[in-house]
N, CA, C and O atoms as a MOPAC input file, in Angstrom:
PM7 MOZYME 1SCF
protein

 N     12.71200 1     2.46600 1   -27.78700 1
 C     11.92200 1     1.86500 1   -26.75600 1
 C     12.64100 1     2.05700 1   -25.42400 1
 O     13.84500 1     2.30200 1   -25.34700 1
 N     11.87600 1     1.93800 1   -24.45200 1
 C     12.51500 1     2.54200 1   -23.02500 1
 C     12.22200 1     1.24400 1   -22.19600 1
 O     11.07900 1     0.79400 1   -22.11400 1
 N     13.16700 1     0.73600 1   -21.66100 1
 C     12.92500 1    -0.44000 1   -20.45700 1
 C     13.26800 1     0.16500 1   -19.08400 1
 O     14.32400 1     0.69700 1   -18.74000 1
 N     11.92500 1    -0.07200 1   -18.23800 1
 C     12.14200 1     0.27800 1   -16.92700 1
 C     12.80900 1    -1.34600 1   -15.99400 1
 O     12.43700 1    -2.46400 1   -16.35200 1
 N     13.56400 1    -1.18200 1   -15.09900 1
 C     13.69100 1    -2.27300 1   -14.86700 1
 C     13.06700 1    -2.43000 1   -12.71600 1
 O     13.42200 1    -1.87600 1   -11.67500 1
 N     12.36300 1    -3.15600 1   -12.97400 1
 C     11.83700 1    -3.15400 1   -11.57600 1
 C     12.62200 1    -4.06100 1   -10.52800 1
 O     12.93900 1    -5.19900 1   -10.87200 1
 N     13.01000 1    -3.49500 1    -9.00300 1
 C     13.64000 1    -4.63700 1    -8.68400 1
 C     12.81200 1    -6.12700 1    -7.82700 1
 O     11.60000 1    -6.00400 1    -7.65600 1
 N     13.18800 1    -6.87600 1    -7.54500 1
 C     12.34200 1    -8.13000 1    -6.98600 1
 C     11.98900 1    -7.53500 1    -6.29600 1
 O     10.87400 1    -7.27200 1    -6.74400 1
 N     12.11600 1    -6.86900 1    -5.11200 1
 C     11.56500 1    -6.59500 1    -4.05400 1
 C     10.27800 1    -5.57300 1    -4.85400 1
 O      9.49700 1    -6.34600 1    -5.40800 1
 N      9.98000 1    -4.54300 1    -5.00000 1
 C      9.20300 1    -4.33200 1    -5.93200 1
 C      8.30100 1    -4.69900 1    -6.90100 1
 O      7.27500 1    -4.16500 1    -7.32000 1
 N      8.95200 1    -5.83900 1    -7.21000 1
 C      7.90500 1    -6.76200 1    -7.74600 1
 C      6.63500 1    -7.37700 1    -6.72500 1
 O      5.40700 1    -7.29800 1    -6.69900 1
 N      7.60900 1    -7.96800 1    -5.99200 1
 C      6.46100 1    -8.38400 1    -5.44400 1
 C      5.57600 1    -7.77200 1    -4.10000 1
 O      4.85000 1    -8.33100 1    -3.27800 1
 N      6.02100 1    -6.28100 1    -4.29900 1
 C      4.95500 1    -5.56400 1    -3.60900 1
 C      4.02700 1    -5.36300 1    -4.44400 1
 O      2.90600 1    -5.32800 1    -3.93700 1
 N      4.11300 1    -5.13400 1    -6.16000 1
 C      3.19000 1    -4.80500 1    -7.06500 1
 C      2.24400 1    -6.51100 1    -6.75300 1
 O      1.06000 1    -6.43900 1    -6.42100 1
 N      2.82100 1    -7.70600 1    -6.88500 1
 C      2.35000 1    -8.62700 1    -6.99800 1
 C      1.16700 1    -8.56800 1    -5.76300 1
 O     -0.00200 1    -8.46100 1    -6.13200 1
 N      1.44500 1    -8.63300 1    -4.39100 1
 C      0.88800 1    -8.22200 1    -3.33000 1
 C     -0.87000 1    -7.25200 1    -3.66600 1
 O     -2.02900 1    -7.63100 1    -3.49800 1
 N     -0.28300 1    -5.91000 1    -4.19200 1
 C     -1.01900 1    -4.91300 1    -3.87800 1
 C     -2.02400 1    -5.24400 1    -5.02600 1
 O     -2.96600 1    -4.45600 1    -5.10300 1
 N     -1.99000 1    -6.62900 1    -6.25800 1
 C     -2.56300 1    -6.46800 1    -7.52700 1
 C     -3.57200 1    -8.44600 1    -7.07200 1
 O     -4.45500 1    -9.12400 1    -7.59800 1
 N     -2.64100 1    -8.54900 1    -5.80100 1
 C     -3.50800 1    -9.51000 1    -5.47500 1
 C     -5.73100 1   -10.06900 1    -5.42800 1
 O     -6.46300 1   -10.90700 1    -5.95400 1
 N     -5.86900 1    -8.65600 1    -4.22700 1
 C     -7.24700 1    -8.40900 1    -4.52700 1
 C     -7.67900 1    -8.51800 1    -5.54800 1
 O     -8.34000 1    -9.55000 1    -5.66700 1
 N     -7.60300 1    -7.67200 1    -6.74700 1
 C     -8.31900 1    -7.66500 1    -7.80400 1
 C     -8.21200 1    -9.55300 1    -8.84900 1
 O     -9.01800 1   -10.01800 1    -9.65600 1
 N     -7.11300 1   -10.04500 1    -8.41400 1
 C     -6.80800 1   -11.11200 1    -9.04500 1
 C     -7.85900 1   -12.18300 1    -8.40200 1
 O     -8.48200 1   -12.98000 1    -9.10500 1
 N     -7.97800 1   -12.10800 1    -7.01700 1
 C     -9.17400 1   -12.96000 1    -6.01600 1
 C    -10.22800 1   -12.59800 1    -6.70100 1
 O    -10.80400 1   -13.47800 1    -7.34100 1
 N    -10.83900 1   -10.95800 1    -6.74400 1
 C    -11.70100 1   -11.10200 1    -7.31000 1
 C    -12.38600 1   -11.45400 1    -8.55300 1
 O    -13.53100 1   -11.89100 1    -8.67300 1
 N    -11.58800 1   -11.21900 1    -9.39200 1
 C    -12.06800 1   -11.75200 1   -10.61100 1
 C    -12.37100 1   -13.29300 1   -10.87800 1
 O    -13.26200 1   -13.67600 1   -11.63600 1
 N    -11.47500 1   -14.17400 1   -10.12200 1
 C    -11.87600 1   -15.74900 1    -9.39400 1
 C    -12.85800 1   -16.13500 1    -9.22200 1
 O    -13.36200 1   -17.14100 1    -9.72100 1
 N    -13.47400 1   -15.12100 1    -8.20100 1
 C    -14.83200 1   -15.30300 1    -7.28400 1
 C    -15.97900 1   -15.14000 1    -8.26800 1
 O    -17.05400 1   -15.72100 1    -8.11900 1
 N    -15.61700 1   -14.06700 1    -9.60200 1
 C    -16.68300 1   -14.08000 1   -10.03300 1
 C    -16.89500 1   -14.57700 1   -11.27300 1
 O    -17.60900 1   -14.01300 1   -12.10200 1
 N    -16.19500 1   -15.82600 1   -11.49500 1
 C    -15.84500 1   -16.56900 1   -12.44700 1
 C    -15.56400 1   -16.58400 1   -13.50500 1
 O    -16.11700 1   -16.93700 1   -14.54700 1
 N    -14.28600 1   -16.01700 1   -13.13800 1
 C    -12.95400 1   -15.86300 1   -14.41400 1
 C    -12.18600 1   -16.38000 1   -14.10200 1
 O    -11.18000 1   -15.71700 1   -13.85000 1
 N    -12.10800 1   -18.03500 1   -13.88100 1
 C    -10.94800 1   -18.41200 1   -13.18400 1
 C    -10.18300 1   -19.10200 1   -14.03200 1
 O     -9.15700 1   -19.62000 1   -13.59100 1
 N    -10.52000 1   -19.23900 1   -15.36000 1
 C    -10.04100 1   -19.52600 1   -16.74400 1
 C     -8.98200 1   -18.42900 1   -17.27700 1
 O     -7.90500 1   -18.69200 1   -17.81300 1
 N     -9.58200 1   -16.97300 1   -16.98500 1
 C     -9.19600 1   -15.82900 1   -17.59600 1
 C     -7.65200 1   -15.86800 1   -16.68200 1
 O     -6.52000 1   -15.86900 1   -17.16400 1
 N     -8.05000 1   -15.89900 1   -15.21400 1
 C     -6.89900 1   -16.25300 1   -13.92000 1
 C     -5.85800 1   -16.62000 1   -14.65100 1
 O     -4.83100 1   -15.96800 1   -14.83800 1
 N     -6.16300 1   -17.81000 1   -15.11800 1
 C     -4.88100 1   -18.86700 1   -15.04700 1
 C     -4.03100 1   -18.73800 1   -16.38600 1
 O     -2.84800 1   -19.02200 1   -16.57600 1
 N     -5.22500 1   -18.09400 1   -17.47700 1
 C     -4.64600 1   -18.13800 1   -18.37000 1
 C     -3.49600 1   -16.63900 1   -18.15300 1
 O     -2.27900 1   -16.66500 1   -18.33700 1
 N     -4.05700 1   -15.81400 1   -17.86000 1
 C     -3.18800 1   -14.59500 1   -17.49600 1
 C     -1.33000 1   -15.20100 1   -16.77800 1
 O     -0.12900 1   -15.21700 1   -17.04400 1
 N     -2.42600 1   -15.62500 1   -15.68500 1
 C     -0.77300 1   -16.50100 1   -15.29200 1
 C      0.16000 1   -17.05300 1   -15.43800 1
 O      1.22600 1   -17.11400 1   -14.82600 1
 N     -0.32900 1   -17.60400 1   -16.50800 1
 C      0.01300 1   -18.83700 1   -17.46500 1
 C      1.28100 1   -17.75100 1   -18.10400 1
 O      2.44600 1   -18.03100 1   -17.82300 1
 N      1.03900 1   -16.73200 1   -18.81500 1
 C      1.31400 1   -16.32100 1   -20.08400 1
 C      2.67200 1   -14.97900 1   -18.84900 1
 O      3.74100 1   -14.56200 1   -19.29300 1
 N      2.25300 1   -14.71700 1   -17.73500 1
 C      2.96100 1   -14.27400 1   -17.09400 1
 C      4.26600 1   -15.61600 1   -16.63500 1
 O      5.45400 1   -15.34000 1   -16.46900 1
 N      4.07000 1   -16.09400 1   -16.59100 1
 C      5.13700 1   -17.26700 1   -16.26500 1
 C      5.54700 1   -17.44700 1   -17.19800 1
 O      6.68500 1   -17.83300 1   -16.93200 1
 N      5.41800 1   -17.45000 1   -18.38200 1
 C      5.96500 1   -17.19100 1   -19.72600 1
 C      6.94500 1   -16.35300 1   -20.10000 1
 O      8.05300 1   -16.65600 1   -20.54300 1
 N      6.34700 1   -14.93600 1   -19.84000 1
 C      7.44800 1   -13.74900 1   -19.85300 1
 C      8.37300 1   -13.62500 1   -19.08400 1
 O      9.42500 1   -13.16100 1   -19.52500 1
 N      8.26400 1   -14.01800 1   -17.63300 1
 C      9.53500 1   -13.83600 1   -16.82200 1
 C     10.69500 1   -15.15700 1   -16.53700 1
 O     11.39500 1   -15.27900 1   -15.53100 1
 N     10.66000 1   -16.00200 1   -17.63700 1
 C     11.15700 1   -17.08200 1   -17.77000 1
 C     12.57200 1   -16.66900 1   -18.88400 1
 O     13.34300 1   -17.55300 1   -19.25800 1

């Protein structure tokens, strides 16, 4: 298995640039799907 390792700063340009699509899916009511995604991302980088 191969681990890329990204640095913070990088991160959160991906976080930034992956923003839009995250609003939108909100707006069109997935805001369950949102949180749960989030949820499970706050999970992994813990």
């Amino acid at each position: 298995m191969q681990v890329t390792v990204v640095s913070d700063k990088e991160l959160g340009r991906m976080r930034e640039k992956s923003r839009p699509a995250m609003q939108k899916f909100a707006a069109d009511g997935h805001v369950k799907l949102i949180k749960d995604l989030q949820s499970d991302l706050e999970k992994i980088r813990k």
